[in-house]
N, C-alpha and C positions, 0 to 999 in steps of 0.2 A: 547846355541849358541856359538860357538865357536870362536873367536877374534882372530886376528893379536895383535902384539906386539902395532902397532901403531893406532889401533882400540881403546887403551885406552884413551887417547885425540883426539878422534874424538865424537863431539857432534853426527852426525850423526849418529854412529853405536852405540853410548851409546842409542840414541832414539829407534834404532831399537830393541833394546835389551828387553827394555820395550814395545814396541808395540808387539814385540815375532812373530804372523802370524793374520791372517788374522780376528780371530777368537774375539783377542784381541779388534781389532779395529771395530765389530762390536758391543763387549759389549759397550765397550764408547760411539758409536754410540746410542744404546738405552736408556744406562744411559741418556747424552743428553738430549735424548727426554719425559725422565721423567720417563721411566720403572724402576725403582729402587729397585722393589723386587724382587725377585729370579724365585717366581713362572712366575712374568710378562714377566721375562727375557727367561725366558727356552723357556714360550711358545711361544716370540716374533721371537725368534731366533732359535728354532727347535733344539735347542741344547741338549745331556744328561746330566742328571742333574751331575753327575760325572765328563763329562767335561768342567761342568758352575761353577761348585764347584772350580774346580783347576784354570780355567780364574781368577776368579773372586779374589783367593786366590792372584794368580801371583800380581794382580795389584793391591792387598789393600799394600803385601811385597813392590812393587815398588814404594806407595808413591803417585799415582794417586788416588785412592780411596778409601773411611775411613767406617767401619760399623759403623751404628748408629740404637740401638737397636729399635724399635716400638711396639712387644711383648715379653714378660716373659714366659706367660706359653701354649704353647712353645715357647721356644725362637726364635725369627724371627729377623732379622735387615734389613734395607735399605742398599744400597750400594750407597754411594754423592761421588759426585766429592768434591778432594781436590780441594785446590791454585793450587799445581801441573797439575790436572787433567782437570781444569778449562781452565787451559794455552794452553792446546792441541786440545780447540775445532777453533781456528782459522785453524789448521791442519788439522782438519777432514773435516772441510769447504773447503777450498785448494783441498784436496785430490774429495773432491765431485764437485770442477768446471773443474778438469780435468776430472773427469771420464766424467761430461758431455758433457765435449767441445768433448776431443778427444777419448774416446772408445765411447760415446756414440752417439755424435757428428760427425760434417765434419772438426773438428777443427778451423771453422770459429769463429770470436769475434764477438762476439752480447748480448747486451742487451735487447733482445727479446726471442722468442721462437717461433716454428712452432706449428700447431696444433696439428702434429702427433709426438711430439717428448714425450723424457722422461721425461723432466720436465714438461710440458704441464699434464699429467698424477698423475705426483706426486703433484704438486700443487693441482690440481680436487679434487686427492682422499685426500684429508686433509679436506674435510666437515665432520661431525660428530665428528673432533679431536676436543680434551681436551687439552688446553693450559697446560705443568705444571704446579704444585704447586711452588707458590717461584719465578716463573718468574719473573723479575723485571727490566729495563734498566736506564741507565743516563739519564736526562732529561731539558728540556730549565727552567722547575722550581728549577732545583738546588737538591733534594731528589729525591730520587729512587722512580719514582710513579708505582701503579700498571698498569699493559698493559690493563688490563679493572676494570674500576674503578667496585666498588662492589653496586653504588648506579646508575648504568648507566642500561636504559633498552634493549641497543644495542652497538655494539663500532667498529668502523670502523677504522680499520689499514691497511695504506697504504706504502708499501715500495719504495724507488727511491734510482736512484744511488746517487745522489747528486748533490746539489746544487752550481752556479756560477763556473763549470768547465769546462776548454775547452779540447772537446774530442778529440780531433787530427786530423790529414788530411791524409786519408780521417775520419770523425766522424765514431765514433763507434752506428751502427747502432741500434736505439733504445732508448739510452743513453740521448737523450737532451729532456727537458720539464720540470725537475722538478722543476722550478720556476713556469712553469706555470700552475702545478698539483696543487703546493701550494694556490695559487692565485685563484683555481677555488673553491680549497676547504675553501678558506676565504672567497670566495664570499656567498657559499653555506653553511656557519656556522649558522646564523642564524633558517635554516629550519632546520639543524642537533639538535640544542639547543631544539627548541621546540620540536621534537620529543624525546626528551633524550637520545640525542644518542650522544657516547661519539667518538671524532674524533682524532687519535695520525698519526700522520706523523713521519715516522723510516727509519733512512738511516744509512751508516757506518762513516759518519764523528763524528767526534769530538764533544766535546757539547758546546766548546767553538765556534767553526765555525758556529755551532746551531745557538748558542745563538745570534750571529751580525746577522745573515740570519734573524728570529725571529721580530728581532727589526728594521731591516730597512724596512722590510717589513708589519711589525704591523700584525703578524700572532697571529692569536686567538687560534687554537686548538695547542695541548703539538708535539712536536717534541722532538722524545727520539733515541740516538743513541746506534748502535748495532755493536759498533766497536770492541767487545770481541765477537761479533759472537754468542751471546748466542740464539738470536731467531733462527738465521740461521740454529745452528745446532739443535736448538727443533724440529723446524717445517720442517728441509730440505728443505729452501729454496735455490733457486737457483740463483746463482751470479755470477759475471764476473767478470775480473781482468782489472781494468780500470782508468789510469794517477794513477798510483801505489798502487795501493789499490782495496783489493776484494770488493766489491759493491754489493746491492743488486738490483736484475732487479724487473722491473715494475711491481708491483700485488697490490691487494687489496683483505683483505678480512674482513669480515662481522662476528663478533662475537653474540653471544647471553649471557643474561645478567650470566650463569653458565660458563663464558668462554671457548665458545662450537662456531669453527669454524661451521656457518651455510652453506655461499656462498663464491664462489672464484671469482674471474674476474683476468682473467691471457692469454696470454699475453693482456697486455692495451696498444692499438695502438693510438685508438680514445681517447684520456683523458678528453674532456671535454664532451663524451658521458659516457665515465666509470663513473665519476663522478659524473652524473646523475645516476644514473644507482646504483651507490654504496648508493644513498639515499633512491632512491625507496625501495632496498632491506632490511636498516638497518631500515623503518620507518615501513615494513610492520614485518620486527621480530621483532622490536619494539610493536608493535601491536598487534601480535600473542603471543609474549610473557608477555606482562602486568602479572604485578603481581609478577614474579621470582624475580625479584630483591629487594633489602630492601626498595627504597624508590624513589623517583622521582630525577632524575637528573637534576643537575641546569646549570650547562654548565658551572661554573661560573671556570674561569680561573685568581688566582692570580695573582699579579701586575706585 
């Protein structure tokens, strides 16, 4: 790519340099989502393998992503995201609340979604996904727990923009409840406990804003924050940019004990019918799947 003089201390056009075309920022994209080997990539992205070859080269030179061998004979490697690499998925996130606001969108802010829209679609078609390997976010326990624990026979993760903020005038629609998603889902821990089903509430604050949220409200299930964007860009969720910060909008969805997205509920208007709704479905894959998991869940949430 060819540079102006003063395109040398420009951040911007040094990024561009590294993102290259379009091509680039789709491998990220997959990596992200946990596609990591070559064959997964080519075929996720229809790409030749000649031209996945040379992407893939460009961004290990530039620093964004590192091989890491998994076989010998033949030799085969993974492709991870660096620190560098890692840094850029807040930008992939970005890049995907404008394509949905305004290419794919009316340009309207909303913390919802229609039924007939693009994210309404891409949320859907995320039943049968496979959470990555390695997944793991910040959490109100203080260590990086896992997104579904491995002793749990179901695990119900619910997203919100966040807690105790005022959305503006006029509110951003969509946007207010999650005090009182929390709240319904404290009520309803108990019934989650006995069926073993594991309950994590994820939003993009802070885990210190977590952690007072947590405690003044005496929430029982984990509250783990996705303020590096990392599930956002695994799963392509969809978010909105809301009192300065991207957000994630309202969904829930319903794992199985092999970390295997079963059910979605998106957009969630009704919350304390979702909510309802999100038990029915984790106690009857609960149910259906007895046995996958190592062993019974205790619910039990340290101090």
């Amino acid at each position: 790519m060819k540079m102006h003089n003063a395109d040398e201390t420009c951040g911007i056009a040094q990024a561009a340099v590294v993102l290259g075309d379009w091509w680039n920022v789709l491998v990220l994209r997959e990596i992200a989502r946990g596609h990591v080997r070559f064959d997964a990539l080519a075929a996720g992205l229809g790409l030749s393998r000649n031209v996945l070859t040379e992407r893939l080269g460009r961004l290990v030179a530039a620093g964004v992503l590192r091989r890491s061998l998994y076989q010998r004979r033949p030799v085969r490697y993974e492709y991870l995201l660096t620190d560098a690499g890692s840094a850029l998925l807040p930008l992939l996130v970005a890049m995907q609340d404008w394509g949905d606001r305004w290419v794919l969108g009316d340009g309207s802010l909303t913390a919802t979604a229609e039924g007939d829209s693009a994210e309404h679609a891409r949320v859907h078609a995320l039943a049968g996904t496979r959470l990555p390997d390695g997944l793991a976010l910040p959490g109100t326990l203080g260590a990086d727990p896992a997104l579904v624990p491995p002793d749990a026979a179901a695990t119900v993760l619910f997203t919100y923009p966040g807690t105790g903020i005022p959305w503006g005038d006029p509110p951003i629609p969509g946007a207010d409840g999650c005090t009182l998603e929390n709240r319904l889902f404290k009520d309803a821990w108990p019934d989650f406990r006995r069926a073993g089903v594991a309950v994590r509430g994820i939003s993009t604050q802070l885990v210190h804003e977590q952690v007072e949220f947590a405690r003044s409200e005496e929430v029982p299930h984990l509250l783990l924050s996705d303020a590096s964007h990392q599930l956002a860009a695994a799963l392509g969720l969809p978010v909105f940019r809301g009192a300065g910060r991207l957000r994630h909008k309202r969904l829930i969805l319903v794992l199985d004990a092999e970390r295997t997205v079963r059910h979605t509920l998106f957009p969630v208007v009704d919350i304390p019918g979702a909510v309802a709704e999100s038990l029915r479905l984790a106690v009857d894959c609960a149910r259906t799947g007895a046995g996958t998991g190592s062993g019974p869940w205790t619910g039990t949430v340290p101090g």
